[in-house]
C-alpha positions in Angstrom: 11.1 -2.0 -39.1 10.3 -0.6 -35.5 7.3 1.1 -36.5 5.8 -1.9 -38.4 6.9 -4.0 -35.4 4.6 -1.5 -33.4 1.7 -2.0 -35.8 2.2 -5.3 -35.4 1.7 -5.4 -32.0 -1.3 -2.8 -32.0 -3.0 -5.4 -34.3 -2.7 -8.3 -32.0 -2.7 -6.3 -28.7 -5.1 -3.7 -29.0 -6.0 -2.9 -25.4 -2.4 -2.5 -24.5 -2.4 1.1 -26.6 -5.1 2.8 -24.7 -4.5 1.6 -21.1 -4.0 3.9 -18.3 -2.0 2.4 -15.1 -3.2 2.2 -12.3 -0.7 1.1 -10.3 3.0 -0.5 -10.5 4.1 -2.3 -8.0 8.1 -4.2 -6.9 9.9 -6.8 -5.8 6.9 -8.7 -4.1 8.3 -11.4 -1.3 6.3 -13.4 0.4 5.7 -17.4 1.4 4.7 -20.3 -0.2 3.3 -23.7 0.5 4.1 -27.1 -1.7 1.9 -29.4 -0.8 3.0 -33.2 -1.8 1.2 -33.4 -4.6 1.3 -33.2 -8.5 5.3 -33.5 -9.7 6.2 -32.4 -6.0 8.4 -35.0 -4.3 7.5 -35.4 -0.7 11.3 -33.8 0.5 9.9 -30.9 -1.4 6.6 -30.5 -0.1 6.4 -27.5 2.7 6.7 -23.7 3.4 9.3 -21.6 1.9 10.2 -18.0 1.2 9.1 -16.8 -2.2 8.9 -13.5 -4.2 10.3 -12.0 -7.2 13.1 -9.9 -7.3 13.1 -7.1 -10.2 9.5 -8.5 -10.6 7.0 -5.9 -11.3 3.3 -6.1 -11.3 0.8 -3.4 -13.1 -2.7 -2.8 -13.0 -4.2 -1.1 -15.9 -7.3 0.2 -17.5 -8.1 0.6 -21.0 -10.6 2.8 -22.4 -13.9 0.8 -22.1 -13.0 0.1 -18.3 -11.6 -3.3 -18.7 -8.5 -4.0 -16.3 -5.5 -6.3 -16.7 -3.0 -7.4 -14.4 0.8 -6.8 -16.1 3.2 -8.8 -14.8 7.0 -9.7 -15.5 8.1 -13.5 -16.2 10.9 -15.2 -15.5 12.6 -13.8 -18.5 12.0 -10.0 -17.6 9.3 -9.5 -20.6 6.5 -8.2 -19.3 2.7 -10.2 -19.7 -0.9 -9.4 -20.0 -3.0 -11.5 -17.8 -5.8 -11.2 -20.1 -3.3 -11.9 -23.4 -2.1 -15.2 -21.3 -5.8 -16.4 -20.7 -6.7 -14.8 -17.6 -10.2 -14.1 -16.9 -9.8 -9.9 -14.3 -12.5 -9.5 -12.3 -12.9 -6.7 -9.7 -14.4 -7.4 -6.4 -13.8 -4.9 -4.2 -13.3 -0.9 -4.5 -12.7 1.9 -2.7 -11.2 5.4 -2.3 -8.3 3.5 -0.4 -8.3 0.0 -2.4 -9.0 -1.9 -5.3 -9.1 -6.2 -5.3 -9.3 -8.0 -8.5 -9.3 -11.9 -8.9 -7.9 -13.2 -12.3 -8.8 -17.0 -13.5 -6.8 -18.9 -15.2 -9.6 -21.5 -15.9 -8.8 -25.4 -14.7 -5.5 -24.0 -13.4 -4.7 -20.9 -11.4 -6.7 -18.2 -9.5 -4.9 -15.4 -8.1 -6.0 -12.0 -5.9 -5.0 -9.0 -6.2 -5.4 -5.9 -3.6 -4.1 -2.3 -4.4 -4.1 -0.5 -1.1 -3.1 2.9 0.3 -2.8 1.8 4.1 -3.4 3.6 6.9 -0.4 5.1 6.9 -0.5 6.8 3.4 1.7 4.2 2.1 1.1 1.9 -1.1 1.2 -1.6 -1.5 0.2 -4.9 -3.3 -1.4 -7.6 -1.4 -1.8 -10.8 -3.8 -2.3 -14.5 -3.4 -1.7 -17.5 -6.2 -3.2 -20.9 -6.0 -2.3 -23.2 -8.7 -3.4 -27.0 -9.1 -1.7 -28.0 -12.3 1.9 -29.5 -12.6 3.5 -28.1 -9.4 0.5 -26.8 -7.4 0.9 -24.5 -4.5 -0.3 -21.8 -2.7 1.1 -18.4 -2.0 1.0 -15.2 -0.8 3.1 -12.0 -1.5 3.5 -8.4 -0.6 5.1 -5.7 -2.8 5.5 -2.1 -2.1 3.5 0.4 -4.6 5.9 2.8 -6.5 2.5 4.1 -8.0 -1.8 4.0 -7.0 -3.7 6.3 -8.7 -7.4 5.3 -7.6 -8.8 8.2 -8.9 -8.3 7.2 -12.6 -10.6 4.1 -12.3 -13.9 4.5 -14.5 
């Protein structure tokens, strides 16, 4: 049953067997703005703390140089920004960085920079605006548990 289960998801997810992380980032924290607007009642319009505890972001690359942005949901499982609609577009590289933007067409548009700072250490820089439903805009930082720059193609 596992291994047809696996198969399975080979099938639908194909670029998910030969990707190479990048990166893996925690626990991003950060701020966010609620602007009143969309389903947002004006007493809960404003700035507040934000992040994701346990939450994990990935950048990865499969084997014809594509990336994707991996993140956890609210349920733990981990998703595919490309697999959930996202359009991942690199911007900006370097030996110390790499930025990304990923679209979410008519709805969201997020950036993401991998950096090894000045002081050797690794981290994720990332913003989020969204316009549908509850829109708001945000901005996290997460430490980097892993950046390997030097696997990029």
């Amino acid at each position: 049953m596992k291994k047809q289960l696996l198969l399975l998801l080979l099938f639908f997810f194909p670029h998910l067997a030969f990707a190479e992380t990048i990166a893996t980032c925690e626990n991003p924290k950060g701020y966010e703005y609620y602007p009143f607007a969309g389903s947002v009642p004006e007493s809960g319009s404003g700035w507040d703390e934000g992040g994701f505890t346990g939450g994990t972001y990935r950048l990865t690359q499969d084997d014809e140089g594509n990336l994707d942005v991996i993140f956890t949901n609210n349920s733990g499982q981990f998703v595919s920004a490309l697999n959930d609609g996202g359009s991942v577009v690199p911007f900006s590289f370097d030996e110390n960085q790499i930025s990304v933007i990923v679209l979410y067409m008519g709805s969201v548009v997020e950036t993401f920079s991998f950096i090894n700072n000045n002081a050797g250490l690794n981290e994720l820089i990332f913003t989020a605006t969204k316009t549908q439903f509850i829109p708001k805009v945000a901005a996290y930082r997460a430490r980097c548990s892993q950046l390997d720059l030097y696997k990029i193609k």
